[in-house]
TORRODREN-987040 format. One record per residue (C-alpha): residue number from 1; residue in one letter; chain; y, z, x. Coordinates in steps of 0.1 Angstrom, whole numbers. Layout:
! residues N
- NUM/a/A/Y/Z/X
...
***
This chain:
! residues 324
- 1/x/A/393/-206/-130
- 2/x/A/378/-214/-164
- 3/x/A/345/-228/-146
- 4/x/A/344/-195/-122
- 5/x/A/349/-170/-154
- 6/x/A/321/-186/-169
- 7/x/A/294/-190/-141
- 8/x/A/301/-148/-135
- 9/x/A/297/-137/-172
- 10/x/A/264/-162/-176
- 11/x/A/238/-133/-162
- 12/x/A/250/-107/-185
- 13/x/A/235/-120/-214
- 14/x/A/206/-134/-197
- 15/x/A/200/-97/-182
- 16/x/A/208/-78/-215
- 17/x/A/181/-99/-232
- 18/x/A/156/-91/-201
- 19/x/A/164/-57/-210
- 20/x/A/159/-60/-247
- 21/x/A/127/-76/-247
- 22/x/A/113/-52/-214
- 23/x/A/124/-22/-242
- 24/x/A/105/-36/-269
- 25/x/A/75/-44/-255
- 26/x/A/73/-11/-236
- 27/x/A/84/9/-271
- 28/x/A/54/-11/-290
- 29/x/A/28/-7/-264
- 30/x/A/38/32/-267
- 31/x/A/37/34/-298
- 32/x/A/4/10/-304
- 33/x/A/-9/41/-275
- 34/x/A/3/71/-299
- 35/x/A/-13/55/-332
- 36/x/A/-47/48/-315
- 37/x/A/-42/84/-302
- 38/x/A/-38/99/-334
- 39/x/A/-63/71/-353
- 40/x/A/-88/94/-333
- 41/x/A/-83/123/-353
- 42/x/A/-104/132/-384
- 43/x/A/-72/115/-404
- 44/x/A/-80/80/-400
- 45/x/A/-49/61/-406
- 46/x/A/-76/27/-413
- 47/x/A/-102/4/-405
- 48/x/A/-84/-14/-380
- 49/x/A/-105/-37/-357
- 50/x/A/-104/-34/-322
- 51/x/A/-97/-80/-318
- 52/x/A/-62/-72/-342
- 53/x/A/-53/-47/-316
- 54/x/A/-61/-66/-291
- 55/x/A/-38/-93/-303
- 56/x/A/-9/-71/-307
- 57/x/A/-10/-57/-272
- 58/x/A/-16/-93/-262
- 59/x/A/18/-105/-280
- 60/x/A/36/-75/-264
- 61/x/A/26/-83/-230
- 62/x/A/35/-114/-233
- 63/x/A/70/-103/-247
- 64/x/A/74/-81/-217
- 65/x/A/64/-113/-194
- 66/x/A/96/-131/-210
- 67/x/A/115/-95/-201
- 68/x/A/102/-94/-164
- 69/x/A/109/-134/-157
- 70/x/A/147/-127/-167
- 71/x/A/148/-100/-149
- 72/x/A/136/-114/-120
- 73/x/A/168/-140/-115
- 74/x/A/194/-137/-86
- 75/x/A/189/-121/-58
- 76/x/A/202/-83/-65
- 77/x/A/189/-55/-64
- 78/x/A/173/-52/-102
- 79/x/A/160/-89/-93
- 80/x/A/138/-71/-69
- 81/x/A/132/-38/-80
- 82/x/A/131/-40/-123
- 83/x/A/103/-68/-121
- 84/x/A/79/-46/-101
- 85/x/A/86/-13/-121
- 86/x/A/83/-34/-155
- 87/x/A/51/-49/-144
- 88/x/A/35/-11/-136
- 89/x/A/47/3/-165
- 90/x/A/35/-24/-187
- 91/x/A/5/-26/-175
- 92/x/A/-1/12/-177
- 93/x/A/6/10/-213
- 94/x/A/-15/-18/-222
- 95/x/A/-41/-5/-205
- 96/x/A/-38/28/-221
- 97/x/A/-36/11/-257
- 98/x/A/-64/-6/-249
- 99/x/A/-90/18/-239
- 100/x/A/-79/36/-272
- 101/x/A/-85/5/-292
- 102/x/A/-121/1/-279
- 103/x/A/-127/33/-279
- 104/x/A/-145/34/-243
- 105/x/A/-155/67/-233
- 106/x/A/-136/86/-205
- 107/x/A/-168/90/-187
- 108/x/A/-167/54/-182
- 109/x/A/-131/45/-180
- 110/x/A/-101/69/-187
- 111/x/A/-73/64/-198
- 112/x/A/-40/68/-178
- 113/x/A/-31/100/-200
- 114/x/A/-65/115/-192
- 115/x/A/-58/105/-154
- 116/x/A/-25/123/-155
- 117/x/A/-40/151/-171
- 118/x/A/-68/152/-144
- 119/x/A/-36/147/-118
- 120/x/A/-17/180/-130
- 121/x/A/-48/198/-131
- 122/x/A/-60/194/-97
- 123/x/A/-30/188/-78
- 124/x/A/-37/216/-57
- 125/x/A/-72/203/-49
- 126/x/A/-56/171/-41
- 127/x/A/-29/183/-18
- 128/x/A/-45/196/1
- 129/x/A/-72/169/1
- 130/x/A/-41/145/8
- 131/x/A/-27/166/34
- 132/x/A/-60/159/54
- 133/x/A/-67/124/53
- 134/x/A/-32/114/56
- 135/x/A/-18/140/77
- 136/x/A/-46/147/96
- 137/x/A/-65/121/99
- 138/x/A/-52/84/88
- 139/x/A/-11/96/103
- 140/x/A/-23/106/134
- 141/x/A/-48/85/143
- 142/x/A/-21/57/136
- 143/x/A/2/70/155
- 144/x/A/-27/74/189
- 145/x/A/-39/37/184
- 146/x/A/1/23/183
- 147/x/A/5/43/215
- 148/x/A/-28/31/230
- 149/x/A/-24/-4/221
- 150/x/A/12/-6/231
- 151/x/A/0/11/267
- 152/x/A/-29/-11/268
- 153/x/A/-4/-43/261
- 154/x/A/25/-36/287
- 155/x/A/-9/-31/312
- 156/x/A/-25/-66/299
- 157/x/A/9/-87/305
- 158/x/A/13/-73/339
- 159/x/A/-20/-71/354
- 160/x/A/-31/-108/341
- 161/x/A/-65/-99/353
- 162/x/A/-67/-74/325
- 163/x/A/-53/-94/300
- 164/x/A/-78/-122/309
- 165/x/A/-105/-97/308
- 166/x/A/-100/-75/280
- 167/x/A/-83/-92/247
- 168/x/A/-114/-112/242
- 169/x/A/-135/-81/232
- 170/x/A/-102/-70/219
- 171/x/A/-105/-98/192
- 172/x/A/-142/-90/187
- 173/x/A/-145/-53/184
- 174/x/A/-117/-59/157
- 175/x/A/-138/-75/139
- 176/x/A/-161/-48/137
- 177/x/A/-163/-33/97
- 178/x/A/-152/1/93
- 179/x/A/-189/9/79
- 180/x/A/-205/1/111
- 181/x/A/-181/18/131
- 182/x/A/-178/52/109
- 183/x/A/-215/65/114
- 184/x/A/-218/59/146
- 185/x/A/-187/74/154
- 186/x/A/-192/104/134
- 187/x/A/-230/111/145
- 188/x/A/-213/111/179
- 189/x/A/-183/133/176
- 190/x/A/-191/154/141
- 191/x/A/-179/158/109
- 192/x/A/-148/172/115
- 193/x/A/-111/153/114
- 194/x/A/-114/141/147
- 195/x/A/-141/120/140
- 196/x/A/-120/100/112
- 197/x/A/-88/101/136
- 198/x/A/-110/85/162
- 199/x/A/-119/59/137
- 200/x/A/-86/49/130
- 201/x/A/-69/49/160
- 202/x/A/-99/25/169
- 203/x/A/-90/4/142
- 204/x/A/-50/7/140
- 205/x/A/-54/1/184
- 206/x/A/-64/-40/185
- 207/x/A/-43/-53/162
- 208/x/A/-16/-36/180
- 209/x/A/-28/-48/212
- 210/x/A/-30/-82/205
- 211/x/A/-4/-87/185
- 212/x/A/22/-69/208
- 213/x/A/6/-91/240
- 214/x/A/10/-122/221
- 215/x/A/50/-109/214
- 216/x/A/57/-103/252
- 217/x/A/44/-134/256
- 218/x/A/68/-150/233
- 219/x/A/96/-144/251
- 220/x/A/116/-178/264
- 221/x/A/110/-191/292
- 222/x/A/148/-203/297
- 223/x/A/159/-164/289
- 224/x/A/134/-153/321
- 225/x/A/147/-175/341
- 226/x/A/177/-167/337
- 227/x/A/169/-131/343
- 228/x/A/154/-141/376
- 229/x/A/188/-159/384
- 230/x/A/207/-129/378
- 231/x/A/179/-108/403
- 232/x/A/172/-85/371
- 233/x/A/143/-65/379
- 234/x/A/111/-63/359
- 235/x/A/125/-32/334
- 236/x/A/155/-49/330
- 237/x/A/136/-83/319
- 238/x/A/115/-62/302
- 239/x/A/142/-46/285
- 240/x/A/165/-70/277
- 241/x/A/144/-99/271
- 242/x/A/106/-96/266
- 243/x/A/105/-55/242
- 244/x/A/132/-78/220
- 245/x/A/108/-107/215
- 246/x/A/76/-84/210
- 247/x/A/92/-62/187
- 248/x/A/83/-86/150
- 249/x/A/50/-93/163
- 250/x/A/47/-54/167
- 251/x/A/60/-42/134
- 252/x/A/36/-68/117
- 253/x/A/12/-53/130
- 254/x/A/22/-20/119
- 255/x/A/27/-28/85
- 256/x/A/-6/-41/78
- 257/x/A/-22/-12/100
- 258/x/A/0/15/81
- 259/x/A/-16/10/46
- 260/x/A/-54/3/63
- 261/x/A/-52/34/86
- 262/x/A/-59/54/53
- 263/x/A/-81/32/37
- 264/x/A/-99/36/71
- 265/x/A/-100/74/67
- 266/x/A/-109/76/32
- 267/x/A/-138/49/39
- 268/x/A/-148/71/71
- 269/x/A/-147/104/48
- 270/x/A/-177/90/28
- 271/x/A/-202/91/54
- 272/x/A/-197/130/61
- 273/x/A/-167/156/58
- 274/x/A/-169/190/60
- 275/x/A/-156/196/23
- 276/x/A/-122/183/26
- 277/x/A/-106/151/20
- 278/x/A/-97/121/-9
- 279/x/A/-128/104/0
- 280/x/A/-148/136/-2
- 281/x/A/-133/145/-33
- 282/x/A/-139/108/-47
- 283/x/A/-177/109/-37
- 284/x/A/-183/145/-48
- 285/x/A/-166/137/-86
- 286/x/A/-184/99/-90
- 287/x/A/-215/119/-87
- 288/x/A/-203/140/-111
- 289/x/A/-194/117/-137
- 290/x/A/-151/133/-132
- 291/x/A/-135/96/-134
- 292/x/A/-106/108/-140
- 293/x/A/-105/132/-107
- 294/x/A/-117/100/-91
- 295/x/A/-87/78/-106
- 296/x/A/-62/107/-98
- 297/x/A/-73/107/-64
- 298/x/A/-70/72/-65
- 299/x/A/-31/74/-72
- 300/x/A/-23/97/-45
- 301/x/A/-44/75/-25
- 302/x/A/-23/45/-34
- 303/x/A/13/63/-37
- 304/x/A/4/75/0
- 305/x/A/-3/40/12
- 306/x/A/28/27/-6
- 307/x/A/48/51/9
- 308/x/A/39/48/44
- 309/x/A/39/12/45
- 310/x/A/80/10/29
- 311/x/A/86/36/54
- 312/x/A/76/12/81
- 313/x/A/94/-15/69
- 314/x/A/128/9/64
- 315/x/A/120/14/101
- 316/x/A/115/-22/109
- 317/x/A/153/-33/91
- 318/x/A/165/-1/111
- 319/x/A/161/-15/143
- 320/x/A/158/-54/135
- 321/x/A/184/-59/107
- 322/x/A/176/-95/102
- 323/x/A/138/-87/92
- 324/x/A/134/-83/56
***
């Protein structure tokens, strides 16, 4: 019992102390931020060089790095969520102390309080510039090339002259970049939405296709034939043994294709909009020297991406609880 009592109270420590040292290194890189902040005022506070600053937010990363590596043990929840979080944060604040400390100008880099600011400002702008590439654009062109590719798939495994005949070029128009594909594409069909939907369905479509033809292949030979013994019909195999076997391949393929189905769009947005989009709005404020519309746009950009990608993979445990 002794033994027992011990090994359950030996994390607390360890995780109070992960805690502690997370706290202080993200209270010191803050407040490291807020003198630098205020050192730009007329009221110098001193002659501080940049390398001394650059030491301190050195020795505070690397007290958060002790904070994060004890918060990463077990296998809980905070084991898999604090890390992550601490890592962002951290990072955000170093960053921001050391832009300060160097004093680099926000026309060349801003900091992450000048991107917030830019953020709040044009959220509207943004909205709406997120509703269309995601929404319009990057969503629903994912959702045409799943549906295409699965169609094309169930064809492929049950016509094997099809399969025979079409996965090759399959594999090679995948391999197509996303800047050769996007002009033509667009000089065909215009600058409108559908033109970037096209191009993602295109692109979300054959990795779809090939990997959901290589999961109803995978099914076991033994489980068919014992399907055939039974005098199951083709939906019922289908059914009960090869849609089971197909599904991992097909959710790995839609977690990779969720996140690049807006790249895709955002990419496709810089050969020609018609005044709406992230990519638009990145291309129109580099060229305008805004970097910190362009980093703003780059977080909804990459919150959107994040987003979509753990919603496939809360889909994925959903229906295949044993996937993680």
């Amino acid at each position: 019992m002794a033994t027992s009592r011990v090994s359950l109270e030996r994390p607390v420590p360890r995780l109070a102390g992960a805690w502690g040292a997370l706290g202080l290194s993200g209270l010191g890189l803050a407040g490291l931020s807020l003198l630098l902040a205020r050192q730009e005022a007329p009221a110098q506070l001193g002659p501080a060089q940049p390398g001394l600053w650059l030491v301190g937010i050195t020795a505070l990363l690397l007290l958060g790095a002790v904070g994060i590596r004890q918060s990463a043990q077990g296998e809980g929840h905070p084991a898999r969520t604090v890390p992550a979080a601490a890592t962002l944060i951290l990072l955000v604040l170093a960053a921001e102390a050391a832009l300060r400390a160097y004093a680099v100008p926000t026309g060349l880099i801003p900091t992450p309080s000048k991107v917030l600011e830019a953020l709040w400002a044009a959220r509207t702008v943004l909205w709406r510039d997120a509703l269309t590439t995601f929404v319009y654009e990057a969503l629903l062109g994912f959702v045409i090339g799943t549906l295409l590719g699965l169609g094309l798939a169930l064809l492929s495994v049950r016509l094997r002259f099809l399969e025979r005949g079409l996965l090759p070029y399959a594999a090679l128009l995948s391999s197509v970049p996303i800047v050769a594909l996007a002009p033509v594409v667009i000089k065909a069909v215009g600058l409108g939405v559908a033109s970037k939907t096209i191009i993602v369905a295109v692109t979300v479509l054959f990795p779809v296709l090939i990997n959901a033809v290589r999961g109803l292949h995978s099914a076991q030979s033994m489980h068919l034939d014992l399907m055939h013994s039974y005098a199951a019909s083709a939906a019922q195999t289908f059914r009960d043994v090869r849609w089971p076997s197909a599904l991992p391949f097909v959710f790995t393929a839609l977690r990779v294709a969720a996140p690049l189905s807006l790249i895709n769009a955002i990419v496709a947005e810089f050969f020609g909009t018609e005044g709406r989009g992230l990519g638009f709005r990145i291309q129109i404020e580099v060229g305008k020297f805004g970097l910190d519309v362009v980093w703003a746009a780059i977080v909804v950009a990459s919150v959107l991406g994040i987003s979509f990608y753990l919603v496939i993979s809360l889909i994925e445990r959903r229906i295949l609880p044993g996937r993680r």
